[in-house]
N, C-alpha and C positions, 0 to 999 in steps of 0.2 A: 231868327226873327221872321215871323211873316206877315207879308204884308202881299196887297193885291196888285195885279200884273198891270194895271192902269196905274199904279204912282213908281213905276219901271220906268228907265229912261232908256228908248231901242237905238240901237246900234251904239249902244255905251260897251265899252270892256271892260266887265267887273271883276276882271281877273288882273288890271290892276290897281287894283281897290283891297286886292289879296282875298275874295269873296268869292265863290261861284253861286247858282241860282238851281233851285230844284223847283223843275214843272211837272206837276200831276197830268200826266195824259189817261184820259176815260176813255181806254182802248173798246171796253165791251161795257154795259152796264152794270157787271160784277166783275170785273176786272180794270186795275190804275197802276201807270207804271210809272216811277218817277224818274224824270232825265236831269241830269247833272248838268248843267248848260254855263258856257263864261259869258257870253252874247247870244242878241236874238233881235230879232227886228219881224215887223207886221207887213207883210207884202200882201198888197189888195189886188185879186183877182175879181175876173167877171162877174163869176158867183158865187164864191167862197173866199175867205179870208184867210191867209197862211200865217200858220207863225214858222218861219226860219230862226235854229238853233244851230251853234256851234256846242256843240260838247267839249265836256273836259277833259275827255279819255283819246287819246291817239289807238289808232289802228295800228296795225301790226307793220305796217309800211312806214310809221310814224306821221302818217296825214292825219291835218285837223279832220272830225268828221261832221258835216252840216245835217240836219233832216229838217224837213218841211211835216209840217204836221198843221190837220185844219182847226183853227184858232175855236170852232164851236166843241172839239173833245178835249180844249184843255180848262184843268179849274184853274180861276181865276185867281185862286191863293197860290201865291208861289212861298217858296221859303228862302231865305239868304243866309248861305252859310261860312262865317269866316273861317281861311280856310289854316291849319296849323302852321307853324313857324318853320323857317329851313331846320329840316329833318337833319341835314350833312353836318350843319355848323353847332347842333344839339349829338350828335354822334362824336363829330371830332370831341366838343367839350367832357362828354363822358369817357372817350378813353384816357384824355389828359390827367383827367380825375383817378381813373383807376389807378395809372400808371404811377400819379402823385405816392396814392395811398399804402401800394405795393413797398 
């Protein structure tokens, strides 16, 4: 579903919501990178407006990762996307399945 970054609620966790959020960044004017974000909140600077994002993807250290990004390069449609069911608990079911059929 998408919907615009103004009917977003910031500092909401839509990860538990089972959801995370895709924001178009217009890094160059032929180039948009999409971030996979769970939360984000609007931090007003002097003279620029941020958007702080936590992403969905852990580092290699397992730390959440934040980026600040200025709110004028991102588009204003974001996307919400629900995210798939416990993968473990569809795995266990599958090999019980097999095991059954065997």
């Amino acid at each position: 579903m998408i919907t615009i970054i103004d009917d977003l609620i910031p500092k909401h966790d839509y990860s538990e919501e089972g959801c995370y959020l895709i924001f178009y960044h217009n890094v160059k004017p032929t180039l948009t990178r999409k971030i996979k974000a769970e939360w984000f909140d609007l931090n007003y600077g002097e003279k620029v407006v941020w958007l702080l994002i936590r992403e969905t993807k852990k580092d290699e250290d397992g730390k959440t990762k934040y980026r600040n990004v200025k709110y004028q390069n991102i588009d204003l449609s974001v996307k919400i996307v629900k995210k798939a069911g416990n993968q473990n608990a569809y795995k266990k079911g599958q090999v019980e399945f097999n095991e059954k059929k065997q």
